[in-house]
C-alpha positions as CSV (number, residue, x, y, z in Angstrom):
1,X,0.0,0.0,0.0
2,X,1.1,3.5,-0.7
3,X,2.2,5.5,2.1
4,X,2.0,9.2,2.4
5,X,3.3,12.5,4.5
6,X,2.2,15.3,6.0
7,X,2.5,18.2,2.9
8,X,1.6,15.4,0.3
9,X,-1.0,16.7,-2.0
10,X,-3.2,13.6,-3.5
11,X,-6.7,13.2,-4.8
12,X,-9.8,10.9,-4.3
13,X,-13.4,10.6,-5.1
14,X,-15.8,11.9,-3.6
15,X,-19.9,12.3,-4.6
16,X,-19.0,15.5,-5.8
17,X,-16.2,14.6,-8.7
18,X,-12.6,14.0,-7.9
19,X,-11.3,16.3,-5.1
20,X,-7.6,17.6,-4.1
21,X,-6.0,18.4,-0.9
22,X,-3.1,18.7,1.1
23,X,-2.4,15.9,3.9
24,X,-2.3,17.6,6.9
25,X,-2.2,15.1,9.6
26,X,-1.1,11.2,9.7
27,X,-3.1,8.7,12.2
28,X,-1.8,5.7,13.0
29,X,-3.5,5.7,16.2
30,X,-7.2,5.6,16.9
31,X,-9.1,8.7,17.1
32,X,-12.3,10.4,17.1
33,X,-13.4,12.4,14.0
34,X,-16.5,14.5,13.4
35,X,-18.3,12.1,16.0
36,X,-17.1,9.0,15.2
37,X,-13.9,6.8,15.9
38,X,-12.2,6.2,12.9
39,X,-9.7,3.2,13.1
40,X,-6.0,3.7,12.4
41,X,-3.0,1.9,13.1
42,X,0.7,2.3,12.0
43,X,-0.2,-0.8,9.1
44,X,-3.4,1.2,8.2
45,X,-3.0,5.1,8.9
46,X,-5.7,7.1,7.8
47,X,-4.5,10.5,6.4
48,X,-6.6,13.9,7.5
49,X,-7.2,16.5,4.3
50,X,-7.7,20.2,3.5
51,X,-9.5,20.3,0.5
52,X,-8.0,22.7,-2.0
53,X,-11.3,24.6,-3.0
54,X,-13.2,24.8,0.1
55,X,-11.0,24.6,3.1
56,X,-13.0,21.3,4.3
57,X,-11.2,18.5,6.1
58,X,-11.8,15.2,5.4
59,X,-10.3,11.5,6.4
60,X,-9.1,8.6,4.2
61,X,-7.3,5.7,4.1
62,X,-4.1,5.4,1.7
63,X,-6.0,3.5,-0.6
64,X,-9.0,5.8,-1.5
65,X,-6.0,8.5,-2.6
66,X,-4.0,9.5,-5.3
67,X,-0.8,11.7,-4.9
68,X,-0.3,14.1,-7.5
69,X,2.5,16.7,-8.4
């Protein structure tokens, strides 16, 4: 699986079209986000997001993103 950094920018789907963002935060630890616990682990990080356009923040796991540039 790819791995990725804080600064990374990447992609991924969302309903919306593709979106882009810069990886702001790397959990590999579980944690609590917008109400829920999201599973992480050093084997299975999930990456937090600013969105380019709108400023949102989001959560993945590597494999739902792309990294581009």
């Amino acid at each position: 699986m790819t791995r990725f950094a804080k600064g990374d920018h990447v992609q991924w789907n969302s309903e919306a079209g593709k979106v882009s963002g810069v990886i702001t935060d790397v959990h590999e630890k579980d944690v609590e986000f917008k109400g829920r616990t999201r599973h992480c682990s050093p084997e299975d990080p999930q990456y937090e997001i600013r969105s380019d356009k709108t400023d949102h923040v989001a959560m993945h796991k590597g494999g739902a993103l792309t990294k581009i540039w």
